[in-house]
N, C-alpha and C positions, 0 to 999 in steps of 0.2 A: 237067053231064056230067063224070063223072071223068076224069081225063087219062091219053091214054094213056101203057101204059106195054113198056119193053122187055123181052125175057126176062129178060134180069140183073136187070133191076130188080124185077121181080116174085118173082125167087127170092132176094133182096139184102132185102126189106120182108116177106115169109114167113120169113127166119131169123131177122130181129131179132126177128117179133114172138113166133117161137116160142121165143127165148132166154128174155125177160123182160128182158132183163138189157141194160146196153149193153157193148158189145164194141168194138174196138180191130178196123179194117181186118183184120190179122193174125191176130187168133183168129177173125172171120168167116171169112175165107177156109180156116182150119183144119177149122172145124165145117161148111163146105162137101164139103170133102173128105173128111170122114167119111163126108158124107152122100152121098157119090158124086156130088156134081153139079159138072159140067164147068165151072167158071171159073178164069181167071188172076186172079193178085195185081195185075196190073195194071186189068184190067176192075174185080176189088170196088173197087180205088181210086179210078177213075175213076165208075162208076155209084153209090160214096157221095157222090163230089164232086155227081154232077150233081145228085143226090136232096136232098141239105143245101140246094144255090143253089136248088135248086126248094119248098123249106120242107117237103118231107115226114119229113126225119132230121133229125135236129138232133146236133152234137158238142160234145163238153165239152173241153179240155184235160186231162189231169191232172199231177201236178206235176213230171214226168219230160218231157213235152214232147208226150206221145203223145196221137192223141186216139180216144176211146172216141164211138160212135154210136149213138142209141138213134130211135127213134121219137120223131116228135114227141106229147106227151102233154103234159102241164100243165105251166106253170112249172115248171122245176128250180134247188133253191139248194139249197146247200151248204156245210159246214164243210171245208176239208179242212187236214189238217196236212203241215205245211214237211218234215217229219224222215221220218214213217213211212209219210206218204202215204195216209191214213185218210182217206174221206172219208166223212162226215156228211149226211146228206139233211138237211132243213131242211121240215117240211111244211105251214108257211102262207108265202104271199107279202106281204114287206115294202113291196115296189113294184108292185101293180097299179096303184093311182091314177095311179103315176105313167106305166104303159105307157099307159093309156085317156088321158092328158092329153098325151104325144108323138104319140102316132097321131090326136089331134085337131090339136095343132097343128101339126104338120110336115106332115098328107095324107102320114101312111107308113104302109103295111099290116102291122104286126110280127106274123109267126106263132107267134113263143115268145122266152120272153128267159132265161137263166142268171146267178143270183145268185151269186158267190162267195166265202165270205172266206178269209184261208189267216193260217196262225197256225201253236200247237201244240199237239197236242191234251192233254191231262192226265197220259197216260203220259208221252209229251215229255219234258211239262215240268217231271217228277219226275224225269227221267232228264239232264235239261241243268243240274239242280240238283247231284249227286253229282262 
């Protein structure tokens, strides 16, 4: 049985999924408002929080501090750069084996995991050359 869920949250999980994309608290709640629907910045903040600790969003940092939320979908890894802030999908998992060998021996239930490295990407690093 699916869990229930609250109106926020049901119109919080219909913009991610109709984004594509994941978004920052702040520009949901933007593209809320376009959309005319009645939520505070405090509600999306809170109704992403409960949605993440409940494994249905999952958030990324990115390099400024802020964190972007997307649906949870398949592993996400990433390249992302120090300077420009580029980040890079990564599209096979380097650490499944290793998710299926934690979730065996700890008895932990992991809903998704994010890979990251952070470096500089090529432009960068043509550019901290000059």
């Amino acid at each position: 049985m699916p869990p229930r869920r609250t109106r926020s949250q049901v119109i919080i999980l219909d913009a991610l999924r109709a984004s594509g994309r994941s978004l920052s608290a702040q520009e949901l709640f933007l593209e809320l408002r376009q959309r005319q629907t009645p939520l505070g910045l405090a509600t999306v903040y809170r109704t992403l929080d409960h949605l993440r600790v409940n494994g249905e969003v999952q958030a990324r940092p990115l390099p400024s501090g802020e964190l972007v939320y997307s649906l949870v979908q398949q592993d996400q890894h990433y390249l992302t750069c120090l300077q420009c802030g580029t980040s890079v999908k990564i599209d096979h998992c380097p650490v499944q084996h290793l998710e299926a060998e934690l979730q065996q021996s700890h008895h932990f239930e992991i809903f998704y995991h994010t890979l990251e490295f952070f470096g500089l990407c090529a432009k960068c690093q043509v550019m901290a050359q000059r």
